[in-house]
Structure formats: C-alpha cells, structure tokens
C-alpha positions as CSV (number, residue, x, y, z in Angstrom):
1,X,130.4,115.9,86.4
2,X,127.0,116.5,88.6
3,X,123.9,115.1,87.1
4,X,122.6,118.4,87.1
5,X,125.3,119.3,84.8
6,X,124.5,116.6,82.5
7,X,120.7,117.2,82.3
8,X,118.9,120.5,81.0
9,X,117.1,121.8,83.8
10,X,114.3,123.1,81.3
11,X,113.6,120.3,79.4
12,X,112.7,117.9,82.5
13,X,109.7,119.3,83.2
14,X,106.3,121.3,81.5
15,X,106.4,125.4,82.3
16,X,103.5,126.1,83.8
17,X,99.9,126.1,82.0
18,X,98.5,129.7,81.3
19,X,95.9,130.7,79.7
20,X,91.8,129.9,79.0
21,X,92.1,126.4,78.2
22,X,94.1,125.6,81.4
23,X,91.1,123.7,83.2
24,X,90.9,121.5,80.6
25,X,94.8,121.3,79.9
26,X,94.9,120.2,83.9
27,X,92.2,117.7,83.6
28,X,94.2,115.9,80.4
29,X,97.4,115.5,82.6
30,X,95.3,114.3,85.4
31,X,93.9,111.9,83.4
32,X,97.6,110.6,81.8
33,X,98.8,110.1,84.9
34,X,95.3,108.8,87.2
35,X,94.1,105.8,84.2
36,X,97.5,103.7,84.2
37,X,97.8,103.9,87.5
38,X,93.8,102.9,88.3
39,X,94.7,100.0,85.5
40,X,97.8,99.3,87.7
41,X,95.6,98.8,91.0
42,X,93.1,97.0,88.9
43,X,95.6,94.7,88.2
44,X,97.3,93.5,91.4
45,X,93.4,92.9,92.5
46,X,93.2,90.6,89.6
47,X,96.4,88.5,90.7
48,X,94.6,88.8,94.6
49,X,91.2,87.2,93.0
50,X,93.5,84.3,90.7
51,X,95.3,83.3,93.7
52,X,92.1,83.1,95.8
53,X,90.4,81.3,92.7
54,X,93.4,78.3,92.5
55,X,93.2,78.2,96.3
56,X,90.0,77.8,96.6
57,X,89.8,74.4,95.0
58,X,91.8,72.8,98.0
59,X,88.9,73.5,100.0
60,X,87.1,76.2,102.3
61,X,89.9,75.7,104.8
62,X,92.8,76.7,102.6
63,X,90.7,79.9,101.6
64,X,90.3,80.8,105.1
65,X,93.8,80.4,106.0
66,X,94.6,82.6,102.5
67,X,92.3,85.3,104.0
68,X,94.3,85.1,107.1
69,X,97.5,85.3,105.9
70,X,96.4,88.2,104.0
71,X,95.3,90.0,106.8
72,X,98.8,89.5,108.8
73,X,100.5,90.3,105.4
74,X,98.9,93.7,104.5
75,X,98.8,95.0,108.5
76,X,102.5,94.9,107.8
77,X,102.7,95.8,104.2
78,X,100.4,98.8,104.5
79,X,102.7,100.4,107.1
80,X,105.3,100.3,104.1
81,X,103.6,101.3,101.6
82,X,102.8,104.0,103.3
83,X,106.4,105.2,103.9
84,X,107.2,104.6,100.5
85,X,104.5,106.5,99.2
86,X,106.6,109.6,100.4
87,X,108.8,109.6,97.0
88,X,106.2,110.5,95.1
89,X,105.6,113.9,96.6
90,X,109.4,114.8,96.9
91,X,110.1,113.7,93.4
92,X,107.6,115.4,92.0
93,X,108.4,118.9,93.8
94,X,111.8,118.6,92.5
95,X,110.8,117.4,89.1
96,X,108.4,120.9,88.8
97,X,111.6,122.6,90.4
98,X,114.1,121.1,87.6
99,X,116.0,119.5,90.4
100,X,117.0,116.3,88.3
101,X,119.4,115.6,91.4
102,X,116.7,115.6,93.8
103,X,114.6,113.5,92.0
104,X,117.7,110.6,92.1
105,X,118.0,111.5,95.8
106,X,114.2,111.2,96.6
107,X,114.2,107.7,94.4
108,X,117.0,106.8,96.2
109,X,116.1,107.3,99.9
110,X,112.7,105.7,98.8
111,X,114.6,102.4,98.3
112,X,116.6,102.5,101.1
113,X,113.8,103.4,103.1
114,X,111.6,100.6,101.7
115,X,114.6,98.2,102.9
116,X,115.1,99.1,106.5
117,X,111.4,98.8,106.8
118,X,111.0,95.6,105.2
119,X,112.8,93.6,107.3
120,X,111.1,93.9,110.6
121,X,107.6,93.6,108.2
122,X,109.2,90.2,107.5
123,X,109.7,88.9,110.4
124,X,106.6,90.0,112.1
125,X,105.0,87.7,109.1
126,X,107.0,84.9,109.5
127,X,105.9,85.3,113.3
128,X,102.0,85.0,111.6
129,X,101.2,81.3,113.1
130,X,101.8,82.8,116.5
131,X,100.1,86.0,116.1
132,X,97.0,84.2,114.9
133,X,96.5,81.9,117.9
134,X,97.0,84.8,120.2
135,X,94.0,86.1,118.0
136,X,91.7,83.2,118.7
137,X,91.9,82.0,115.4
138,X,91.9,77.6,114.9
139,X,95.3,76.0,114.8
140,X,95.0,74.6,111.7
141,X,93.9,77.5,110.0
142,X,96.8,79.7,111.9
143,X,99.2,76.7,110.7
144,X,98.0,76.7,106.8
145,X,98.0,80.6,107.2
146,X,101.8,80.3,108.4
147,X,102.6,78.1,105.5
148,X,101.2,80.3,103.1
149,X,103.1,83.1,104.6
150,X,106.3,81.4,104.5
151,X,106.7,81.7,101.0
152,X,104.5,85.0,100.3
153,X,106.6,87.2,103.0
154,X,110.0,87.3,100.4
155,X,107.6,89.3,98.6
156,X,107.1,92.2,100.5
157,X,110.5,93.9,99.9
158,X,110.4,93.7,96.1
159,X,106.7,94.8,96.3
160,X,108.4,98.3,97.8
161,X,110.8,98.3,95.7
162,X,108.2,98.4,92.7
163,X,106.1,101.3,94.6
164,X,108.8,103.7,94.9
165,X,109.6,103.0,91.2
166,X,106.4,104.1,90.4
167,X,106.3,107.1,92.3
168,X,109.5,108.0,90.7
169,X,108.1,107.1,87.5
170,X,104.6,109.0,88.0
171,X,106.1,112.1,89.7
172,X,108.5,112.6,85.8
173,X,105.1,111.9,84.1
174,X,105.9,108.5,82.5
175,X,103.5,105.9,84.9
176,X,103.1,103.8,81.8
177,X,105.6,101.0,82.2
178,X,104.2,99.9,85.8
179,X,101.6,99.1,83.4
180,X,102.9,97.7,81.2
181,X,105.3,95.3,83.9
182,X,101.7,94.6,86.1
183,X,99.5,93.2,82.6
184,X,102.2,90.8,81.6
185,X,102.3,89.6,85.5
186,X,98.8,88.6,85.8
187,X,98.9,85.8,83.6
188,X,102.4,84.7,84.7
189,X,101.4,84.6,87.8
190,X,98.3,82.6,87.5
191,X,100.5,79.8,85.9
192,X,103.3,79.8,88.4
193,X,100.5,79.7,90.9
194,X,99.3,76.8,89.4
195,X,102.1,75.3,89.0
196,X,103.4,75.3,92.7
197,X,100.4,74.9,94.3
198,X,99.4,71.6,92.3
199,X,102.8,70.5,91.2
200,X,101.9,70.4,87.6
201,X,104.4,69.7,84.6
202,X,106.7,67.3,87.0
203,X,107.0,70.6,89.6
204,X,106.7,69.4,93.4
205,X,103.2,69.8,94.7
206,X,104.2,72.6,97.3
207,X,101.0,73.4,98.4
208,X,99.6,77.1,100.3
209,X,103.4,77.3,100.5
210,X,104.1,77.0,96.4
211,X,101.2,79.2,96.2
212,X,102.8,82.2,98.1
213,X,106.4,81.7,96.9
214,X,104.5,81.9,93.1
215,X,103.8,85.3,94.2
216,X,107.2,86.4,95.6
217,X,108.5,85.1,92.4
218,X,106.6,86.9,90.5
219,X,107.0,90.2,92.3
220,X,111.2,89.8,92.1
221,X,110.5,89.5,88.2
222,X,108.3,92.7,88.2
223,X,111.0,94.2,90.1
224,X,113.9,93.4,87.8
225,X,111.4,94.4,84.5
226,X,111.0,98.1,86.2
227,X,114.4,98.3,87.3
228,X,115.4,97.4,83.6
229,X,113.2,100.3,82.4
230,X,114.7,102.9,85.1
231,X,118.4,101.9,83.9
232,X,117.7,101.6,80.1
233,X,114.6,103.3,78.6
234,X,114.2,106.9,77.8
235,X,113.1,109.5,79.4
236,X,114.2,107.5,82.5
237,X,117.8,106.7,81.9
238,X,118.9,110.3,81.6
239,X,118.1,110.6,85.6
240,X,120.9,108.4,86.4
241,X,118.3,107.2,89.4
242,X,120.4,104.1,90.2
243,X,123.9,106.1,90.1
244,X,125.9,106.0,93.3
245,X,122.6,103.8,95.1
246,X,124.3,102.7,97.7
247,X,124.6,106.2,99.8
248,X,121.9,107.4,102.3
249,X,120.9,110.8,102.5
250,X,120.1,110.8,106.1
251,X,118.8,114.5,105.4
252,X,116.3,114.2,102.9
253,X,115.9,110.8,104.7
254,X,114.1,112.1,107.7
255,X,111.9,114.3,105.2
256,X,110.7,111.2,103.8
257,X,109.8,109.9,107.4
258,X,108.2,112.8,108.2
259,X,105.6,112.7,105.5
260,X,105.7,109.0,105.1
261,X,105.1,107.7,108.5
262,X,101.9,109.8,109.1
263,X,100.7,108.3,105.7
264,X,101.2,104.7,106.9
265,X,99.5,105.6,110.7
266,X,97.0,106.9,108.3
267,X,96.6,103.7,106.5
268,X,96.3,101.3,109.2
269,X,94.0,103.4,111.1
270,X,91.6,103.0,108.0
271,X,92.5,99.7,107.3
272,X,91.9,98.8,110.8
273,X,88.5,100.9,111.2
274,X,86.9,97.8,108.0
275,X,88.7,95.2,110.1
276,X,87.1,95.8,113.4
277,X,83.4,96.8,110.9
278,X,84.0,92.9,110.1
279,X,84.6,92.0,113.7
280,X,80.6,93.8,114.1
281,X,79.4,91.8,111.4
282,X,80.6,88.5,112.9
283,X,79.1,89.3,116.2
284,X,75.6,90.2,114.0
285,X,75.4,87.0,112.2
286,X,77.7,84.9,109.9
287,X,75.4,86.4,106.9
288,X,76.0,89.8,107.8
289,X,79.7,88.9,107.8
290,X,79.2,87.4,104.4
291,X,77.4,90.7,103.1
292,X,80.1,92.8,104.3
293,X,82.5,90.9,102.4
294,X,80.6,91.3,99.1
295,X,80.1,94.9,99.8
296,X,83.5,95.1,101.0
297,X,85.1,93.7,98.1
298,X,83.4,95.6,95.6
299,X,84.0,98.9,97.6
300,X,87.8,97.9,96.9
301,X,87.3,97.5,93.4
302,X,85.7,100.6,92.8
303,X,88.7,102.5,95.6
304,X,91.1,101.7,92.5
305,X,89.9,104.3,90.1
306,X,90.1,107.4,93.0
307,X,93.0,106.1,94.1
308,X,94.6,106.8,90.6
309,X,93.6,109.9,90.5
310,X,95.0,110.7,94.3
311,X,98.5,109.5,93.4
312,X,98.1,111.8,90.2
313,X,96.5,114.4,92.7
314,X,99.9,114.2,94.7
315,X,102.2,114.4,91.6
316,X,100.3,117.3,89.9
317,X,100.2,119.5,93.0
318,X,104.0,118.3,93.5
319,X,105.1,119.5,90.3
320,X,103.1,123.0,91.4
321,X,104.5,123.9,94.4
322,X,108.2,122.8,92.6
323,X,107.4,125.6,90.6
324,X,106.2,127.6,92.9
325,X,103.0,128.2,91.1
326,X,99.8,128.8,94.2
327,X,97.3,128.8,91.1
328,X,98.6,125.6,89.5
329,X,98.2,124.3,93.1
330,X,94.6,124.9,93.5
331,X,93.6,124.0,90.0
332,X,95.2,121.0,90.1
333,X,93.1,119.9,93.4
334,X,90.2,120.9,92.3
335,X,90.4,118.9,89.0
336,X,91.5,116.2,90.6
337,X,88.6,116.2,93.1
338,X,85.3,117.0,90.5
339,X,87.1,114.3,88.7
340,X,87.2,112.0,91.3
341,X,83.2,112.6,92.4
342,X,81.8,112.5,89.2
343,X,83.9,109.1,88.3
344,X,83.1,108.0,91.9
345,X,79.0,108.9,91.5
346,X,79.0,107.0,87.6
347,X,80.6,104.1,89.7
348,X,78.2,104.6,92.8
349,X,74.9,104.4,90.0
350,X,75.8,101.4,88.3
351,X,76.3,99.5,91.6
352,X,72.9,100.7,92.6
353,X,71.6,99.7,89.2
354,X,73.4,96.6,89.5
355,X,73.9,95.5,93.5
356,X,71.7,92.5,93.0
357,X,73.3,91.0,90.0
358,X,76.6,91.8,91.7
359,X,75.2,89.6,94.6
360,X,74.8,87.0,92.4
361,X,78.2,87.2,90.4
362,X,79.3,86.5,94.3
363,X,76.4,84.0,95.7
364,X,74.9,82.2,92.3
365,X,71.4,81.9,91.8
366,X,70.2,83.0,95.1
367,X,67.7,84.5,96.5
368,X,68.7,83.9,100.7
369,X,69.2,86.6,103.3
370,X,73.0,86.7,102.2
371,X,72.2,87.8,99.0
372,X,69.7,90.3,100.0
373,X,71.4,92.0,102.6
374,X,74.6,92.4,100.3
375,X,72.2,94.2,97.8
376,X,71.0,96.4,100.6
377,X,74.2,97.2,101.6
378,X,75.3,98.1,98.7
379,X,72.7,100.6,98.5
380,X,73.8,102.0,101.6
381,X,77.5,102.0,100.6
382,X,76.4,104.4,97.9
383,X,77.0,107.1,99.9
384,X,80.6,105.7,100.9
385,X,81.7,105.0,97.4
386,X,81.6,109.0,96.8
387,X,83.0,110.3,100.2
388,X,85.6,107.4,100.0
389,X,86.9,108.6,96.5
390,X,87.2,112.6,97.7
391,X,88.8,111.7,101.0
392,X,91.6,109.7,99.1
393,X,91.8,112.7,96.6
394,X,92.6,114.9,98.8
395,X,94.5,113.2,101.0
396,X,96.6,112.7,97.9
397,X,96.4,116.7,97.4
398,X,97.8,117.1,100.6
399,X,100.4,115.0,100.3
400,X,101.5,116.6,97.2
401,X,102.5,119.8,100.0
402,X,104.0,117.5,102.3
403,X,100.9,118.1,104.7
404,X,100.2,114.8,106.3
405,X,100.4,115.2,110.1
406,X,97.1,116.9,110.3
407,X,95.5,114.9,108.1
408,X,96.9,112.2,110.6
409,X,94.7,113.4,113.6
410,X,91.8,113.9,111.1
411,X,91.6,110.0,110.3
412,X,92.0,109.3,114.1
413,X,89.1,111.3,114.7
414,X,86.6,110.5,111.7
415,X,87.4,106.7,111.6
416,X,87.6,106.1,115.5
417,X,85.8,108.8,117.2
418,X,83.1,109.2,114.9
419,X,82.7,106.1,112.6
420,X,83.5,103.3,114.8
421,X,81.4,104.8,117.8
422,X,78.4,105.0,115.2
423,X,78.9,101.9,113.6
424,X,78.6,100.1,116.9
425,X,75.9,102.1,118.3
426,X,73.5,102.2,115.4
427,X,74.3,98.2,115.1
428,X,73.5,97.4,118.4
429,X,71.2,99.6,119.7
430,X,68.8,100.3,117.0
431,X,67.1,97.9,114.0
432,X,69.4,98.5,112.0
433,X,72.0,96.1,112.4
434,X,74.6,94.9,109.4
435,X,73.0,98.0,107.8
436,X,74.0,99.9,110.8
437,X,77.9,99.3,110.6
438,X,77.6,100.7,106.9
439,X,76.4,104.0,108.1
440,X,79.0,104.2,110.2
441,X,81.4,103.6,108.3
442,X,80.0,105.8,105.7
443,X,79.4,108.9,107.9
444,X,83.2,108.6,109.4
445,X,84.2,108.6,105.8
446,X,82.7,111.5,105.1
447,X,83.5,113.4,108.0
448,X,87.3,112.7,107.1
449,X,86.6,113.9,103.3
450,X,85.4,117.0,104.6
451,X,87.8,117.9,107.0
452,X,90.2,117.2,104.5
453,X,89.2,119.1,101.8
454,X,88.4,122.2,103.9
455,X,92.6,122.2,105.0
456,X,93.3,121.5,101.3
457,X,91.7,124.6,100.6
458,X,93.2,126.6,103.7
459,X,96.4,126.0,102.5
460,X,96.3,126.5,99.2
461,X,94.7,129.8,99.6
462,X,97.6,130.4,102.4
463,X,100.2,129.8,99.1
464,X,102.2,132.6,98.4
465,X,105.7,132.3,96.8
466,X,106.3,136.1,96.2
C-alpha cells in the first residue's frame, strides 16, 4: 500500500490561519519552530568553546593548530551544509501540500545527497597538512592541525546526516528532539574529549587526534539518537521516512541541487568574505587580529538566534506556498523579519551596554589596546548585528520559494564587490584601520539584506495560485 494511502492527507499538516488574530497566530509558530532551533545552534557553539577550552591547556600551539583545522574543516563542511539545507524547503512545501510521500522523498534525497558530498569533503580534510603549507602556515602547526583532523573528519558525514534530519523534523513542525539529542551531547562530549585527549581513567593519551575522534564519536551517537526518533517516536514514525532508503530519486534529486548548491556558493562566499576581513586584520597589527576575533566570535554567538528564525522563515513560507496560500507567504516573511530586527537590535543594545565587560570575559583584567579596540569594534559591529540577522531571514524566506540563484549573485556582489573593496579601502587608505574592515563588512551586509528583502517582496507580491 502507498504511504499516501496509509496517512490522512488532512491531518499532517495546519489549514491555513484566517482571521484577525493571524499576525499573532504567525508569530507563535514562528517562535515554536525559531527557539529550539536558536538553542540547537547555541549548543554546538558550546561543544566548539569545550573543545577549545580542553585544548587549550596543551599550550598556545595546540590552539592554533585547532583553529586551523577548523578553518580547513568548515570550508568543506559549509559547502555541505549548504546542500543539505535544501530538504528543509522541499519538505516543508509538501508537508503544507499534504504530500506525506514527498516529504519521505525530500528526506530521503537529503541523505543521499549529504553522502555523495561527504566523501570528497573527507578527503579534501584528510589532505589538510598539505593544504596548510601551501597556505604559508608553520609545519608544526599544519602537522598538529593534520592530527587533529584525522580524527575530527569521520564526523562530517554523520554531522549531515543530523541536518537533514532536522530539516525534515522542522519542515512537520516537531524541531524539539534535535534539542533534546544536542543538550545531552554537550556534556558527553566534554568528557569523551577529556578522556582522549589526556588519556584519563586508563584510556590512551591520544592527543589533538583523541580530541577530534571525541567529536566524531559523539556526532555518530547524535546520529543514531535522531535516527531512533525518526523510526520510533510519534508524529515521526507515521512518515515511514526511512522506508525503502536505499533508492535515489534522481528527479527530485537535481531539485535539491538546484536550490542547494546556490545555498552552499552562498555560504562560502560569506564565510570567505570574515576570512580574508582576518587576513586585513593580520596585516593591521596582531591586536587588531585579536579584536576581530573577540568581535568575531561574539557576532557568531548572537548569528544563532536569527539564524533560528531563518530556518523557521524557510519552513513557514514552505508550508505557504504547499498550500498555495500568496497571503500566508507574505505574512510569514514579514513576521519572521520584525522578529528577527527587534531580537537582533535587543541583542545589538546589550552588546553596546556591555562590549567592555565582554572584552574582559575574553582578555581579563585589562585595560591594553586589545581590549579597547575589541570594545570599539563592537560598537561598530552594532550596525552589523541588525543587517546580519535580516539578511539571514530573508535569505531563509527565499529559500522557503526555492529562490536561491539570485540571491546567489546578490552575495557575490554585496560581500565582494562592495564589502571587501570597502573594507580594504577604508583600512588602508584612511585612519580608520581595524575599525575600517568593520564598516566594510557591515555596509556589504547591509547592502545584501536589502537587496534581499526587496526580491522577497517582488515575489511574493508576484504570488498568484488562482
């Protein structure tokens, strides 16, 4: 019998909202789906920051060659996730359509998808040593990196895995369990990194390596935990999203190329764009490097929250135009968006309020340039933090329609023909400096925010499914 024979259409999914509370009905399923999801991101920072922290006592060196192995990871990793990211969208069109086959078939290419990309992601990381000394960076460093990487790279396939899961489990409005999976791996994952990298309890002291295979441990066990949900729990199990897993729909396949591989293009380009803003900072001064990693990790911090609400953007406007509903479309952008800028401007005022006791939570007791100059840009990042939590929204918007070429060429030109140029310019041929690269950064942001909420709004006044 088909599954969509075995599942009521009608009872998979909401009918649309009508009538004068439907702002605030909008705003409440926003919010259901954006706060685990935030919590989620929140969490796999807070592994990032443990691992760091364990590392860390073996010495500046083995930080270093962490942060480098990082960087090769996630250049890799963020292509991925990217393509990944596609099931949300599809799933969720076909969850507001009552398509409980295409949901499985959405889930389902996801996974397959996330496997024929993994592999070559693997092996350019396993490859990191190499890559790094072509980069200029010191032997030993690239060689601790390398060691590091050796056992962190088995993660990066289970890691995929658990995204497409959660954009199957976001787009049928149950997010909760990645929760759930992600609060019970931060502590297990501190102690198996502890374990490995020290060789506690009679363990062998396995170093960086222990350190990173800790991780890919840990991420095989999150892995198995949401898969356990998908096949056992309720409202999951009645989707049959594992049945017949081992056929590829080449169709809907390419569909999830299509949309997905702009997303990733997207990613790196931004991801590349704070990458080359350190490469500035470094030529500046090793304290301007310093502040902009201060600045740069709290900036990532605060991304988390707006990047909830874009995956909820994307699964809200998804179920929309799966029902075909051109109002349900626009309302659910534009909740998602004032949610996202007043969230983003609480966030932006207490860093302001805040940026020098931040700079100390970072630096101790000080009172050097380092410390200064990471308050000041902090102050300038204020006006990032906001454009940086609408361009995310409505990227995610966007996505939710499958439009994600365009916004494509839009990052290209915001981040490196208006950004970059501006952050190097206003660095190196005015006072400016550190503070310089910030307002670059920040106006390229915003240019990119703009560009993409005026096509959000295009086509979602284009809508018409009469």
């Amino acid at each position: 019998m088909a599954l969509s024979e075995k599942i009521d259409p009608a009872s998979i999914a909401p009918p649309a909202m009508t009538g004068s509370h439907h702002l605030a009905a909008e705003l409440g399923e926003t919010l259901k789906l954006a706060v685990p999801i935030a919590l989620t991101q929140l969490g796999q920072i807070a592994m990032m920051t443990t691992d760091i922290a364990l590392i860390g006592r073996f010495g500046s060196e083995a930080v270093a060659a962490a942060s480098l192995a990082h960087t090769v990871y996630f250049v890799s990793f963020t292509f991925g996730m990217g393509l990944v990211s596609a099931v949300a969208p599809l799933a969720a069109q076909a969850f507001g359509a009552r398509n409980p086959h295409r949901i499985r078939r959405s889930f389902r290419v996801g996974l397959w998808a996330a496997l024929f990309i993994a592999l070559p992601m693997m092996a350019l990381s396993f490859r990191g040593e190499p890559i790094l000394l072509m980069l200029g960076q010191s032997p030993v460093a690239a060689h601790l990196a390398q060691e590091y990487l050796l056992g962190l790279t088995w993660s990066i396939l289970p890691a995929l895995w658990f995204l497409a899961i959660r954009g199957f489990m976001s787009a049928v409005n149950r997010p909760e369990p990645i929760l759930w999976i992600t609060l019970a791996a931060i502590p297990a994952n501190a102690l198996l990194v502890y374990l490995l990298l020290y060789g506690a309890f009679g363990l062998p002291n396995l170093g960086l390596f222990g350190a990173g295979l800790a991780t890919s441990i840990v991420n095989f066990g999150t892995l198995l935990a949401a898969l356990w949900f998908v096949a056992r729990r309720r409202p999951f199990r009645k989707f049959h999203a594992l049945g017949h897993v081992w056929r590829i729909d080449w169709s809907l396949m390419r569909q999830l190329v299509v949309i997905g591989a702009p997303i990733s293009i997207s990613f790196l380009l931004e991801y590349g764009l704070f990458g080359a803003a350190g490469l500035l900072m470094g030529v500046i001064s090793t304290t301007a490097l310093a502040a902009h990693q201060i600045a740069l990790q709290v900036a990532a911090i605060l991304f988390m929250v707006p990047f909830g609400i874009s995956i909820a953007a994307t699964v809200r406007v998804g179920h929309a135009i799966g029902r075909r509903d051109a109002s349900g479309v626009r309302r659910a952008g534009l909740v998602a968006t004032w949610l996202g800028i007043a969230i983003g401007a609480a966030l932006t005022l207490a860093v302001i309020l805040s940026r020098f006791g931040i700079a100390t939570i970072f630096l101790g007791e000080s009172t050097d340039a380092t410390a200064e100059l990471s308050a000041t840009l902090l102050l300038v990042g204020s006006t990032f933090f906001v454009a940086d939590a609408i361009q995310t929204i409505a990227a995610g918007s966007l996505r939710g329609m499958n439009d994600t070429r365009l916004p494509l060429v839009f990052a290209t030109i915001s981040y490196w023909l208006i950004g970059f140029p501006c952050a190097w310019w206003l660095a190196f041929h005015t006072p400016l400096g550190a503070v310089g690269v910030w307002i670059g950064l920040s106006v390229g942001t915003a240019v990119y925010a703009t560009l993409l909420l005026l096509r959000f709004r295009f086509l979602a006044r284009k809508l018409d499914f009469q």
